[in-house]
Every structure is written in structure tokens, then in C-alpha cells.
PDB file as gemmi writes it, atoms N, CA and C in Angstrom:
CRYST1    1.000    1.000    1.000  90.00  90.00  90.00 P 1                      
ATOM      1  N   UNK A   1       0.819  -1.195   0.000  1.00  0.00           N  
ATOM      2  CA  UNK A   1       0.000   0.000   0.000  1.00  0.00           C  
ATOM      3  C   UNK A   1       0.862   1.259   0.000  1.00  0.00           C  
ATOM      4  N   UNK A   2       1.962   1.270   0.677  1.00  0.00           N  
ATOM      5  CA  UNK A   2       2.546   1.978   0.961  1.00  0.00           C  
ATOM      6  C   UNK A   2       3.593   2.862  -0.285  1.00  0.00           C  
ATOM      7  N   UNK A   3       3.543   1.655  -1.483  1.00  0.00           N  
ATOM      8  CA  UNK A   3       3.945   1.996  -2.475  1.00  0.00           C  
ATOM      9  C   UNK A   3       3.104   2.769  -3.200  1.00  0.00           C  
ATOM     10  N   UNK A   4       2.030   1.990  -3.289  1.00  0.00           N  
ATOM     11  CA  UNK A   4       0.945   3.191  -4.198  1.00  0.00           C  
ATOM     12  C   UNK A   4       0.857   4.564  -3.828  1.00  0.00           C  
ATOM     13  N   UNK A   5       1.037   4.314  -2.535  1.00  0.00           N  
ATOM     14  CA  UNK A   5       0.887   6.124  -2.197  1.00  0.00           C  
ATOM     15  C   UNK A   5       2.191   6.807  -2.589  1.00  0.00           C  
ATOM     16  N   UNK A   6       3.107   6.254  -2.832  1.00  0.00           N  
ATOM     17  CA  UNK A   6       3.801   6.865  -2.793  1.00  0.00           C  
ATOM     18  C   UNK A   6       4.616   7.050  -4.497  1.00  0.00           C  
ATOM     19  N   UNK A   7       3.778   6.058  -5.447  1.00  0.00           N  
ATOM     20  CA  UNK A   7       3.365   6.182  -6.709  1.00  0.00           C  
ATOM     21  C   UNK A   7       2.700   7.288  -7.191  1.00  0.00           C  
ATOM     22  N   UNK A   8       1.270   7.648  -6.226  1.00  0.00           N  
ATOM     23  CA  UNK A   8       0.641   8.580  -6.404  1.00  0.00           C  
ATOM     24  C   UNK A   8       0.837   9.681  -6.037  1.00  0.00           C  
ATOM     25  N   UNK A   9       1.742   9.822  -5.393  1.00  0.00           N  
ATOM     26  CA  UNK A   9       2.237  11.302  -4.290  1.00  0.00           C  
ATOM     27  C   UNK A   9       3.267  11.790  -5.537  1.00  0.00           C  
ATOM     28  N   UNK A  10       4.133  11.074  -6.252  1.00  0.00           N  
ATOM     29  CA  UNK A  10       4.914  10.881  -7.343  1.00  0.00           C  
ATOM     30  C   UNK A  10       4.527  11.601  -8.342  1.00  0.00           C  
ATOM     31  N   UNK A  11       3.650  10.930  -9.119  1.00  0.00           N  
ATOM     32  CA  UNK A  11       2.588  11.322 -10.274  1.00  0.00           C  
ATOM     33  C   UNK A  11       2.016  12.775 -10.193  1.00  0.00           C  
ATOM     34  N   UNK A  12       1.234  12.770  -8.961  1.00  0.00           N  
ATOM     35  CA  UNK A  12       0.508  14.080  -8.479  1.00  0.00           C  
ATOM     36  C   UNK A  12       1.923  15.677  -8.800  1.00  0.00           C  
ATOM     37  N   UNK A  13       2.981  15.044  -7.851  1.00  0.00           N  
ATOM     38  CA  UNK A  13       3.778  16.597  -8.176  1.00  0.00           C  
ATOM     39  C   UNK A  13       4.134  16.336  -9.375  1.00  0.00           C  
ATOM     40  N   UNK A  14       4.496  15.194 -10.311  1.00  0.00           N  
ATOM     41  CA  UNK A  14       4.938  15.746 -11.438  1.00  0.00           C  
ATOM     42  C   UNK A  14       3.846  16.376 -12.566  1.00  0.00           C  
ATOM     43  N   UNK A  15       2.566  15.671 -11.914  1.00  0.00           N  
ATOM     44  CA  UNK A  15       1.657  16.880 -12.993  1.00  0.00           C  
ATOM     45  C   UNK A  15       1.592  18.114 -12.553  1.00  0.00           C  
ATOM     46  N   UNK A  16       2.027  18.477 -11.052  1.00  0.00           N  
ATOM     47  CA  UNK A  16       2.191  19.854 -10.930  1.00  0.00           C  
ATOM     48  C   UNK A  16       3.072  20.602 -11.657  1.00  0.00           C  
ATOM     49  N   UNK A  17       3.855  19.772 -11.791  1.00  0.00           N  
ATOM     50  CA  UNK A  17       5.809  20.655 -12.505  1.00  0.00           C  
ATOM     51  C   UNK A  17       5.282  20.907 -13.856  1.00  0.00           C  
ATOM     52  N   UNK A  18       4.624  20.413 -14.132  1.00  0.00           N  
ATOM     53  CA  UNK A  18       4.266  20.247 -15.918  1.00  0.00           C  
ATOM     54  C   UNK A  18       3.552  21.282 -16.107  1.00  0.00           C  
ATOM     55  N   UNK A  19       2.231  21.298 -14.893  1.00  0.00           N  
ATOM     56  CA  UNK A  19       0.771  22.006 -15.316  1.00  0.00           C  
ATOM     57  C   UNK A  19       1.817  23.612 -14.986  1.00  0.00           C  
ATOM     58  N   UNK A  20       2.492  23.741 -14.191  1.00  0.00           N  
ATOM     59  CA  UNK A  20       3.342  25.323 -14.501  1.00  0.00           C  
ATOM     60  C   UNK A  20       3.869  26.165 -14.971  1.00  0.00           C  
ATOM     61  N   UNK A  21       4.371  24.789 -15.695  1.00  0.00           N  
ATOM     62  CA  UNK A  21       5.417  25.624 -16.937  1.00  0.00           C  
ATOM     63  C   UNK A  21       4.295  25.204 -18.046  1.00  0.00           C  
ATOM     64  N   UNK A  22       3.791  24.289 -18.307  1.00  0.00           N  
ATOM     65  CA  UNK A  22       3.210  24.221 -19.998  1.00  0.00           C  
ATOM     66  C   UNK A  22       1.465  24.460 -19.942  1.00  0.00           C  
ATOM     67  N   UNK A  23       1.127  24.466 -18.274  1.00  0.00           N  
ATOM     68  CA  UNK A  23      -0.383  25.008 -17.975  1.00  0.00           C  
ATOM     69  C   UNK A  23      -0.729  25.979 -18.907  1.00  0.00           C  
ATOM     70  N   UNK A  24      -2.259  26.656 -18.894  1.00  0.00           N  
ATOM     71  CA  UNK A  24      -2.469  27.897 -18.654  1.00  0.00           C  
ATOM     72  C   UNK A  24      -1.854  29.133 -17.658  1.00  0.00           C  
ATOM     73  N   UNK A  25      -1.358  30.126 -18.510  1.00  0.00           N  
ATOM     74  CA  UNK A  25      -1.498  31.498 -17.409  1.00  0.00           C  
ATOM     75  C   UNK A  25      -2.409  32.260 -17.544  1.00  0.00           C  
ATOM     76  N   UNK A  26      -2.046  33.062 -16.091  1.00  0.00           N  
ATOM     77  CA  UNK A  26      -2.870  34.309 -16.369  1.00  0.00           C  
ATOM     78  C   UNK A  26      -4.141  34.128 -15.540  1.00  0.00           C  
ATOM     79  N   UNK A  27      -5.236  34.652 -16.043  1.00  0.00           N  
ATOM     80  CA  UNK A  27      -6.610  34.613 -14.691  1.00  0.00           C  
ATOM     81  C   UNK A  27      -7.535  34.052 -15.791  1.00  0.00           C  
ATOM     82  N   UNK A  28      -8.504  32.850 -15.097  1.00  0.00           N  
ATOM     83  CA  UNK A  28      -9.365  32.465 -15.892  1.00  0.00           C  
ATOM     84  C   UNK A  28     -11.069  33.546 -16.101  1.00  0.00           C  
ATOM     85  N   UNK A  29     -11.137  33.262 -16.972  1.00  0.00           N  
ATOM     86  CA  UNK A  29     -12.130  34.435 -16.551  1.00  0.00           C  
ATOM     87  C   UNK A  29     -13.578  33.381 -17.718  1.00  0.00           C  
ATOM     88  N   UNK A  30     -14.728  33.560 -17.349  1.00  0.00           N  
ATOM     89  CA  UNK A  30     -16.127  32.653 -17.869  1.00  0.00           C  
ATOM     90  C   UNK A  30     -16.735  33.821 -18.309  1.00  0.00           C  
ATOM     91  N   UNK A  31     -17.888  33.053 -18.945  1.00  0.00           N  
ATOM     92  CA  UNK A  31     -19.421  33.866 -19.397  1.00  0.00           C  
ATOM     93  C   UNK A  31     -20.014  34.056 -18.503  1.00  0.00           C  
ATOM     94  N   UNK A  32     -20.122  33.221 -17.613  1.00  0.00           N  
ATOM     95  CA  UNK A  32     -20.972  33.255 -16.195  1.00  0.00           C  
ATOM     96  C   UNK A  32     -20.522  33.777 -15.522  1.00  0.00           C  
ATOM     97  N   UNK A  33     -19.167  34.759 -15.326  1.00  0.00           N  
ATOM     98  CA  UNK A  33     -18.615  35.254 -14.487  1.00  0.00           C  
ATOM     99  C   UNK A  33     -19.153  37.073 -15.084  1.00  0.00           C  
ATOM    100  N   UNK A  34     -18.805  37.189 -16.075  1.00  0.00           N  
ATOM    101  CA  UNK A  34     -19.240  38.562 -16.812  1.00  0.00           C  
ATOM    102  C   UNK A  34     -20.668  38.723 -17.338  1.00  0.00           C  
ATOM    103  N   UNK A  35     -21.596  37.296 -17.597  1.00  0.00           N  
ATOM    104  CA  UNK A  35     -23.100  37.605 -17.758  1.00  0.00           C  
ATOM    105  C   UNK A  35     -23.085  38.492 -19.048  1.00  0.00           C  
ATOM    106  N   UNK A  36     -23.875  39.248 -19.274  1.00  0.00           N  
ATOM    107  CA  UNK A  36     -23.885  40.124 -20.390  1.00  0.00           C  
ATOM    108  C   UNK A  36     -23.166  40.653 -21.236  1.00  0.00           C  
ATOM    109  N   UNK A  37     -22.123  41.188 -20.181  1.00  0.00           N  
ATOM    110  CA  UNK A  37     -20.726  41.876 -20.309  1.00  0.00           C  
ATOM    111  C   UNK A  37     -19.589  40.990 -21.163  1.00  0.00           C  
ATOM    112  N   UNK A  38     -19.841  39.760 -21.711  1.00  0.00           N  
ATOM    113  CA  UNK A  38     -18.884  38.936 -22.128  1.00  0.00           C  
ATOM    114  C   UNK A  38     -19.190  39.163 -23.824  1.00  0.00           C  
ATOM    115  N   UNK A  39     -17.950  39.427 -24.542  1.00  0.00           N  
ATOM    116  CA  UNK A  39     -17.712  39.848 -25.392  1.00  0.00           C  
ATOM    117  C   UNK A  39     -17.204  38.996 -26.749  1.00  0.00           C  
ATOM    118  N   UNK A  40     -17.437  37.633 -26.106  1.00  0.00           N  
ATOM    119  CA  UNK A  40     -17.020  36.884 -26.855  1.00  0.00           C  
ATOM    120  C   UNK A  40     -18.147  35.479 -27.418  1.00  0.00           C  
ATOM    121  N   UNK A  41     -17.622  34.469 -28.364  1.00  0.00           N  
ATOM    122  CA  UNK A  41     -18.390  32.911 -28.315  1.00  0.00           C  
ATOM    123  C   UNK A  41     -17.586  32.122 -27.837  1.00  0.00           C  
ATOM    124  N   UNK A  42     -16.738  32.241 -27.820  1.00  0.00           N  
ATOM    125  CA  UNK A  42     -16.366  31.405 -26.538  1.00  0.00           C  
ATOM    126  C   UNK A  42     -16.388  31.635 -25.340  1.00  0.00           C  
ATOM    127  N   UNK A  43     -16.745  30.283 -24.061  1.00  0.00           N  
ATOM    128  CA  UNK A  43     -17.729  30.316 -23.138  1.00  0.00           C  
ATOM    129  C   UNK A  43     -16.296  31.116 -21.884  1.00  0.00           C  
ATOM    130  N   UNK A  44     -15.008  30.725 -22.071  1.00  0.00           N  
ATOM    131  CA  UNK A  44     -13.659  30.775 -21.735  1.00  0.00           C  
ATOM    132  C   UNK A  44     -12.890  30.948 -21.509  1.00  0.00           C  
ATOM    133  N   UNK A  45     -11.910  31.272 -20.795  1.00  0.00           N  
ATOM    134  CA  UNK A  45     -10.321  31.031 -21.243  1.00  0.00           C  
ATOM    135  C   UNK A  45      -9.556  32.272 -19.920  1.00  0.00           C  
ATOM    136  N   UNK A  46      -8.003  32.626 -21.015  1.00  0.00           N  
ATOM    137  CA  UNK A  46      -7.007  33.169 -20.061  1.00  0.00           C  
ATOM    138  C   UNK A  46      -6.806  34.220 -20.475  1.00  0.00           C  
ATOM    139  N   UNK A  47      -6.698  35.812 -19.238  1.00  0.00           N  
ATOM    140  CA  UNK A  47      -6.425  36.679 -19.766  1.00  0.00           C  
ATOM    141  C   UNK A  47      -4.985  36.639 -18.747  1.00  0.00           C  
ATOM    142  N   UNK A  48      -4.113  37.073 -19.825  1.00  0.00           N  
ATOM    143  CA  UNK A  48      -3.094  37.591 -19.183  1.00  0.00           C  
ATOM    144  C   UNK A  48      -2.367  38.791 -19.956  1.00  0.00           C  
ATOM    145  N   UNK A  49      -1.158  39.682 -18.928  1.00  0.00           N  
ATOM    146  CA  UNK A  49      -0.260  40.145 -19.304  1.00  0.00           C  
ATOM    147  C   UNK A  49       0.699  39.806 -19.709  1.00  0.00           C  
ATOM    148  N   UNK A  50       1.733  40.695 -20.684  1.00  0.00           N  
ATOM    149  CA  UNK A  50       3.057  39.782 -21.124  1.00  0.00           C  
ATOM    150  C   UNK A  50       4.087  41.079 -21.417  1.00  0.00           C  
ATOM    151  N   UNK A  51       4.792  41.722 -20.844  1.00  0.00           N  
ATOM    152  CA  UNK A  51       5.943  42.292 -21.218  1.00  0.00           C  
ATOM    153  C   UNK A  51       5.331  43.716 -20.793  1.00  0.00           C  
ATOM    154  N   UNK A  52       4.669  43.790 -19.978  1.00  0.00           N  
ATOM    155  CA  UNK A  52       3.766  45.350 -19.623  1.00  0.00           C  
ATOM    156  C   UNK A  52       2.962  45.548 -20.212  1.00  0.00           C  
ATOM    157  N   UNK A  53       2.718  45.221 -21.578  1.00  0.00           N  
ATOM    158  CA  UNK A  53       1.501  46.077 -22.343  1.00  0.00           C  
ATOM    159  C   UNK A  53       0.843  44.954 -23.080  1.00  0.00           C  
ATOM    160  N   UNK A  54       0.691  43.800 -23.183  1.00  0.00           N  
ATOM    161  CA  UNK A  54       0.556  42.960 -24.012  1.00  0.00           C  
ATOM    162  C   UNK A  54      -0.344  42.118 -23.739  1.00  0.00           C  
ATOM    163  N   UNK A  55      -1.587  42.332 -23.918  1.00  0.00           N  
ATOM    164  CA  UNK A  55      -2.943  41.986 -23.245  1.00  0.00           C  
ATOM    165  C   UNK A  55      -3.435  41.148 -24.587  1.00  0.00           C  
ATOM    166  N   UNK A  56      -3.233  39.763 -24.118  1.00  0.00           N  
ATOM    167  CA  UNK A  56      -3.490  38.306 -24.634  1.00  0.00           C  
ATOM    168  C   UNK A  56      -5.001  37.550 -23.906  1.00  0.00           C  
ATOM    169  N   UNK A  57      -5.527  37.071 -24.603  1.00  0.00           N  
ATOM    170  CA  UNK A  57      -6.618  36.369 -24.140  1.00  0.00           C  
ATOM    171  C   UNK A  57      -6.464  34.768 -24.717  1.00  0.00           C  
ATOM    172  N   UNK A  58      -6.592  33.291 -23.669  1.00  0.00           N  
ATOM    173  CA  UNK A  58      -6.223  32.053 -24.652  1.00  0.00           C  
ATOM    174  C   UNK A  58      -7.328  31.449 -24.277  1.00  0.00           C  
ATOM    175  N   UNK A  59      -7.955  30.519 -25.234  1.00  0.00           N  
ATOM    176  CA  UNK A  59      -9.521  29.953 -25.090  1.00  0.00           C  
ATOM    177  C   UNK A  59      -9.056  28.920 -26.592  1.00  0.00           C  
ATOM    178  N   UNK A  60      -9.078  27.106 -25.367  1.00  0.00           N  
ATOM    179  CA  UNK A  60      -8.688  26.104 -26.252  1.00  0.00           C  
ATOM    180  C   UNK A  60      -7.518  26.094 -26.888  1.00  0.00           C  
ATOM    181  N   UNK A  61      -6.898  26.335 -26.204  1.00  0.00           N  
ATOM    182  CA  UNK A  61      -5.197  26.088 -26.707  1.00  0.00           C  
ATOM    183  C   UNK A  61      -4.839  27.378 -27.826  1.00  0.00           C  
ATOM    184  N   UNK A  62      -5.382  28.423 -28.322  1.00  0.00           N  
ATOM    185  CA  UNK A  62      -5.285  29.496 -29.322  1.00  0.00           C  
ATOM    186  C   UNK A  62      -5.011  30.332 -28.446  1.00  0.00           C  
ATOM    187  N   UNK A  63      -4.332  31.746 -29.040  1.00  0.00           N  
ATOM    188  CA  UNK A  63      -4.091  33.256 -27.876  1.00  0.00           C  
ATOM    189  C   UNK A  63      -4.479  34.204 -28.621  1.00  0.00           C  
ATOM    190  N   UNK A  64      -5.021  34.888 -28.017  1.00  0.00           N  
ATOM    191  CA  UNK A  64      -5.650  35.685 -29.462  1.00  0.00           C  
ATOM    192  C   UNK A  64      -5.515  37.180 -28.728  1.00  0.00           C  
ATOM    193  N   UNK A  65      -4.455  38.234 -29.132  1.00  0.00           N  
ATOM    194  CA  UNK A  65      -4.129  40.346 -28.942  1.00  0.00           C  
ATOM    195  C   UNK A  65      -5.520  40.659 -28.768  1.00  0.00           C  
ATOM    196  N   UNK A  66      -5.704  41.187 -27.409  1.00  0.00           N  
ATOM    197  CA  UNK A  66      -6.604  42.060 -27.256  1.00  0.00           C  
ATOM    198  C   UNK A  66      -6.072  43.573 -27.218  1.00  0.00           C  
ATOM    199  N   UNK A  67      -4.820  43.896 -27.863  1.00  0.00           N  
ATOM    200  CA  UNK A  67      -4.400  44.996 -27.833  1.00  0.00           C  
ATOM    201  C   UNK A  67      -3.581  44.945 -28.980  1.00  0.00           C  
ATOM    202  N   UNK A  68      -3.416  46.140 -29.169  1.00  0.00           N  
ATOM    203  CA  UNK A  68      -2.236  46.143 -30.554  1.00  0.00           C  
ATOM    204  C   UNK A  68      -0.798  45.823 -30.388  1.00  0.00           C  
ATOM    205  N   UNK A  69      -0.643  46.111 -29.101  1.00  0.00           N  
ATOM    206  CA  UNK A  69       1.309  45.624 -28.651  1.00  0.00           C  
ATOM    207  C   UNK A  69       1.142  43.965 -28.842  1.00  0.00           C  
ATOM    208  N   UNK A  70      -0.102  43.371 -28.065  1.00  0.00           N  
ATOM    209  CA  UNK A  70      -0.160  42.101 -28.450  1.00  0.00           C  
ATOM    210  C   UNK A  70       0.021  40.909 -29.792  1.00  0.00           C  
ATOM    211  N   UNK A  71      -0.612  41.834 -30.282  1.00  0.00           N  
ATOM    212  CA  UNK A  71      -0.630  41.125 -31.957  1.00  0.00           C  
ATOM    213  C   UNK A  71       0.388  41.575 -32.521  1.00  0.00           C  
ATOM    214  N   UNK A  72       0.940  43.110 -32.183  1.00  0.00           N  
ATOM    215  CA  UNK A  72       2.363  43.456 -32.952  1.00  0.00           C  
ATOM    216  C   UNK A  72       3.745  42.378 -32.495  1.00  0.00           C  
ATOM    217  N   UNK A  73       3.539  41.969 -30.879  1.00  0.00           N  
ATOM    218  CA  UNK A  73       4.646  41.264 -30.858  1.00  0.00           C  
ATOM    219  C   UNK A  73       4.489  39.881 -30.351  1.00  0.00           C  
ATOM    220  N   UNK A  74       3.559  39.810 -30.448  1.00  0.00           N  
ATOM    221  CA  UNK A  74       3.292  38.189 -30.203  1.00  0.00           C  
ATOM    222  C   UNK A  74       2.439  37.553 -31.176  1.00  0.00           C  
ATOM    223  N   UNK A  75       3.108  35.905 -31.697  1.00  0.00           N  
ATOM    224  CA  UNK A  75       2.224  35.295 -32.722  1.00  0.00           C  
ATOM    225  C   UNK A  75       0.795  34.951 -31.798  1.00  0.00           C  
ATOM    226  N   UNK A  76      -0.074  35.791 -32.316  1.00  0.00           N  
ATOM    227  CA  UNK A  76      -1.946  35.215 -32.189  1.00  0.00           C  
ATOM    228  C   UNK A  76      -2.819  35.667 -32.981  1.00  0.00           C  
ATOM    229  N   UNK A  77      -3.711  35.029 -33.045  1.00  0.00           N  
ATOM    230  CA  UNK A  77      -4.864  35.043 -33.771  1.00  0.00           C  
ATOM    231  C   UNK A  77      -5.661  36.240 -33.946  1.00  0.00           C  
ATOM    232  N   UNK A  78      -6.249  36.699 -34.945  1.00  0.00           N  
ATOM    233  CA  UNK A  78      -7.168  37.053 -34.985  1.00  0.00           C  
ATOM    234  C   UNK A  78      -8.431  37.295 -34.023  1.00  0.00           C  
ATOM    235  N   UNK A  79      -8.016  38.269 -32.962  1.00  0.00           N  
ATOM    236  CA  UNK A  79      -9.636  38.211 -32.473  1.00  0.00           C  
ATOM    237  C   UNK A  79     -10.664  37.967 -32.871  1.00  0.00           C  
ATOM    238  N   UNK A  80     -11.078  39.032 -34.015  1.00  0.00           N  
ATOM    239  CA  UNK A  80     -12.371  38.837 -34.476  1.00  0.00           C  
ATOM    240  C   UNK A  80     -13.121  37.126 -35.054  1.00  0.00           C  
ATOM    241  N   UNK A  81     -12.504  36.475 -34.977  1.00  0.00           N  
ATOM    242  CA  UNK A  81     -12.344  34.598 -35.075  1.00  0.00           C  
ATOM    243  C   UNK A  81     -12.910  34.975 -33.855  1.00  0.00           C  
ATOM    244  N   UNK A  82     -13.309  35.172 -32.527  1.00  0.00           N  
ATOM    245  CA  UNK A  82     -14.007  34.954 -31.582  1.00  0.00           C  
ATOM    246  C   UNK A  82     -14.992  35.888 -31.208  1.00  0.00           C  
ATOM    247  N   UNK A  83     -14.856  36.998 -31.109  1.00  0.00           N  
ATOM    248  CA  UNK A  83     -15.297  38.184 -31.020  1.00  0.00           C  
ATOM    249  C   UNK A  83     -16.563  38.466 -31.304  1.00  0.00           C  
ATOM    250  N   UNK A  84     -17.688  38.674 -30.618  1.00  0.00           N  
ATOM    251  CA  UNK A  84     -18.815  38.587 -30.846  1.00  0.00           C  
ATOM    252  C   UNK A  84     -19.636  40.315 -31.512  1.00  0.00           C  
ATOM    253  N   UNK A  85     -20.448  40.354 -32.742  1.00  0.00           N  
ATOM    254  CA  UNK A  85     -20.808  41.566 -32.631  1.00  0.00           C  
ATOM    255  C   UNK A  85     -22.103  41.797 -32.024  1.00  0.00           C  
ATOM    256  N   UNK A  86     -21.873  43.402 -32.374  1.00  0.00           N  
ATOM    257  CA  UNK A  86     -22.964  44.295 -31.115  1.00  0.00           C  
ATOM    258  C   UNK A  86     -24.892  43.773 -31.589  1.00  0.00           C  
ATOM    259  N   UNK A  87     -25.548  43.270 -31.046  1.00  0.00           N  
ATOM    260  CA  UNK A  87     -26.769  42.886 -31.609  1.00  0.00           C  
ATOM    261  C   UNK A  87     -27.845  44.013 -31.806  1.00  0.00           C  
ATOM    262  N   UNK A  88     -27.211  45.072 -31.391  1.00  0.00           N  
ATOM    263  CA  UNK A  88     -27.816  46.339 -31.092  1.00  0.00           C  
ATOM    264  C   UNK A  88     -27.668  46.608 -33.127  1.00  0.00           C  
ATOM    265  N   UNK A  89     -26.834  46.786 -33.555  1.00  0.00           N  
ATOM    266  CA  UNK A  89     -26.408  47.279 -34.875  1.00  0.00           C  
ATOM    267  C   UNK A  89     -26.248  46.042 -35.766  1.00  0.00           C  
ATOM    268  N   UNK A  90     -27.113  45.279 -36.066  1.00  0.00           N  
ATOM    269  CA  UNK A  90     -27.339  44.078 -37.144  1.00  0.00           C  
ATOM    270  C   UNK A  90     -26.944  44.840 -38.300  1.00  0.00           C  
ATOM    271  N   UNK A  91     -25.817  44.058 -39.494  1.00  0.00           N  
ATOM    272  CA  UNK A  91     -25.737  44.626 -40.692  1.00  0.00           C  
ATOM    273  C   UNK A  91     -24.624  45.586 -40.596  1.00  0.00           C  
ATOM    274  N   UNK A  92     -24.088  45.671 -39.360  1.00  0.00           N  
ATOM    275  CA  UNK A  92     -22.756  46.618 -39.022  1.00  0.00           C  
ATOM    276  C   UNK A  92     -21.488  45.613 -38.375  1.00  0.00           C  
ATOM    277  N   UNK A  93     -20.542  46.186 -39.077  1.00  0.00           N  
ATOM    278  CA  UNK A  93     -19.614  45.560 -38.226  1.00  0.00           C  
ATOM    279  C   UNK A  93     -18.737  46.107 -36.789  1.00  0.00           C  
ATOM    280  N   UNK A  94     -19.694  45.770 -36.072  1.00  0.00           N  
ATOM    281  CA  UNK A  94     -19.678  46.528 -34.894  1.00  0.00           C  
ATOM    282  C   UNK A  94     -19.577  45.525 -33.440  1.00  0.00           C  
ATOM    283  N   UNK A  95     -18.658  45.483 -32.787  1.00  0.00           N  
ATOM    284  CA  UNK A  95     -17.888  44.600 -31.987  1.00  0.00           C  
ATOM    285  C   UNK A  95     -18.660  44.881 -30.665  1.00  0.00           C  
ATOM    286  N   UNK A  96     -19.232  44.031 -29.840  1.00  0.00           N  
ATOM    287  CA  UNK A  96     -19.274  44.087 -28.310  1.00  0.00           C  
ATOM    288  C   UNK A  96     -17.970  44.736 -27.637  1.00  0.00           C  
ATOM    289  N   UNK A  97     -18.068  45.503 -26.369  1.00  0.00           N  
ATOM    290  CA  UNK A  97     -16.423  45.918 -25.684  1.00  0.00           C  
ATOM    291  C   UNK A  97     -16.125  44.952 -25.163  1.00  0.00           C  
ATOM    292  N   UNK A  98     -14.631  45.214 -25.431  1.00  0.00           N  
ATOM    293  CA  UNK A  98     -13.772  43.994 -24.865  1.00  0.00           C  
ATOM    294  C   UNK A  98     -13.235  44.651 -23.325  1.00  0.00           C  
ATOM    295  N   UNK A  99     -13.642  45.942 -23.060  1.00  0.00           N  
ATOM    296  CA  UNK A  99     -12.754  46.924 -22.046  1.00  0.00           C  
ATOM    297  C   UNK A  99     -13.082  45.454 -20.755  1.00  0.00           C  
ATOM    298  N   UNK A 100     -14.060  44.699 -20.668  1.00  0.00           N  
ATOM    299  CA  UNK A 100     -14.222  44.075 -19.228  1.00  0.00           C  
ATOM    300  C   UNK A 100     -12.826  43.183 -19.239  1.00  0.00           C  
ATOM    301  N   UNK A 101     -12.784  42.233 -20.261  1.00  0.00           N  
ATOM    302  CA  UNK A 101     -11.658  41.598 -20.368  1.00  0.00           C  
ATOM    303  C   UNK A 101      -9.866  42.425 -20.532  1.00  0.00           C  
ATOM    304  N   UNK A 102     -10.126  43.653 -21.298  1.00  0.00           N  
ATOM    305  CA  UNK A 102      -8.877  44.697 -21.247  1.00  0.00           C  
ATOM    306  C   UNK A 102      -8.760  44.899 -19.707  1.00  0.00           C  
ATOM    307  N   UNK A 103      -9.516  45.099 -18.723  1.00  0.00           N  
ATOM    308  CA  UNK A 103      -9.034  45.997 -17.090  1.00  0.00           C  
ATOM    309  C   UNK A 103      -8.723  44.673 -16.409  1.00  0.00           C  
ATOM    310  N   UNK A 104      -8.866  43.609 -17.014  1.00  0.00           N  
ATOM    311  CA  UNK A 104      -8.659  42.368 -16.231  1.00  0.00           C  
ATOM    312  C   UNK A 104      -7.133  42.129 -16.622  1.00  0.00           C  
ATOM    313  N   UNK A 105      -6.686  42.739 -17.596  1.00  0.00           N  
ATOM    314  CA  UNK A 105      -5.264  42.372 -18.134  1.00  0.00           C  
ATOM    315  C   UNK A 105      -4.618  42.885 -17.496  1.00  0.00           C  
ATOM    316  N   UNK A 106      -5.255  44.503 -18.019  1.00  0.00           N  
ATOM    317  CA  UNK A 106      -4.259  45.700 -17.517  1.00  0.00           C  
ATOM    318  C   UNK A 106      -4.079  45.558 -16.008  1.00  0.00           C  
ATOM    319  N   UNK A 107      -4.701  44.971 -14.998  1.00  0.00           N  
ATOM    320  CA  UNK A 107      -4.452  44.570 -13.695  1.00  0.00           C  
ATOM    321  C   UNK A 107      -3.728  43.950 -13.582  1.00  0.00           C  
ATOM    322  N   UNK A 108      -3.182  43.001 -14.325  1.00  0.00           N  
ATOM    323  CA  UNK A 108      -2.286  41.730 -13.670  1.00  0.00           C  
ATOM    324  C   UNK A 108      -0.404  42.485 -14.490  1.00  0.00           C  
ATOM    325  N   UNK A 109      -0.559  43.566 -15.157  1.00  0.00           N  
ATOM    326  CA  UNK A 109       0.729  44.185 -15.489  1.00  0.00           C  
ATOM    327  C   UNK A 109       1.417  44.415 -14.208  1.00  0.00           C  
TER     328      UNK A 109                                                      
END                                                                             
């Protein structure tokens, strides 16, 4: 018995060492957490900072610039690939704000 535990005590930190370095960063943030205010179709994901100004959002393994330093210096996606528009202005291309998810970044600088 004494082995298994200590098989499993094993296992357990090395998925910790892993989930740190190759995890998610950053703050998870939901739909259900922002309600209305969520700006996106996906339900998801990670906002973080990166180098002071570099406000990244990742949902399913993708990272996608919520700022222009972001996309200027880091490889990601296309927001608008997630980005939900305003239902207010049908026939416009007109974006929900992202500012709830931007002050969540700009916090963790």
C-alpha cells in the first residue's frame, strides 16, 4: 500500500511541474462570471499580461491580442475569429467591448 501512495504522491507533483510551466497562465475568466458583459463565443479562457503592455486572451489552446502591442509582438490570432458583434447594430460591423476583459489584463501588469 505503501507503495501506491507513494506512486501517487509521485505522479501528483509531477503533474504539478508540468501544469506550470506548460499550464495555462494568467486569470481564468467565464461567461458566467461577466453575464452580459462577455464579449465573446467562446464560453472561456485566459487573460493575461506579457511584457507590460501585451494583453493576450487564450480559449482552447489558441491566444488571441486584445491589444495592438499584443498582436504586434506576439504570434496570435485574430480576435475577431471569436469576437462577438454588437446585436444592437445588425448589418454593421460593430464589436461588443472587450474593455471588461482589457481591465482584467491591464491589472495583472
Amino acid at each position: 500500500m505503501s507503495r501506491f501512495l507513494l506512486l501517487a504522491v509521485a505522479v501528483s507533483a509531477a503533474a504539478a511541474f508540468v501544469w506550470t510551466f506548460w499550464g495555462p497562465s494568467g486569470v481564468k475568466v467565464t461567461e458566467a462570471e461577466l453575464g452580459k458583459n462577455w464579449p465573446l463565443t467562446v464560453s472561456e479562457g485566459y487573460v493575461e499580461c506579457k511584457r507590460g503592455d501585451a494583453y493576450l486572451f487564450t480559449s482552447d489552446g489558441k491566444t488571441y491580442g486584445l491589444n495592438g502591442f499584443a498582436t504586434t509582438f506576439f504570434d496570435t490570432r485574430d480576435l475577431h475569429e471569436i469576437w462577438k458583434k454588437d446585436p444592437r447594430y445588425p448589418g454593421l460591423n460593430l464589436y461588443l467591448n472587450i474593455d471588461p476583459l482589457f481591465k482584467i489584463a491591464k491589472g495583472l501588469c
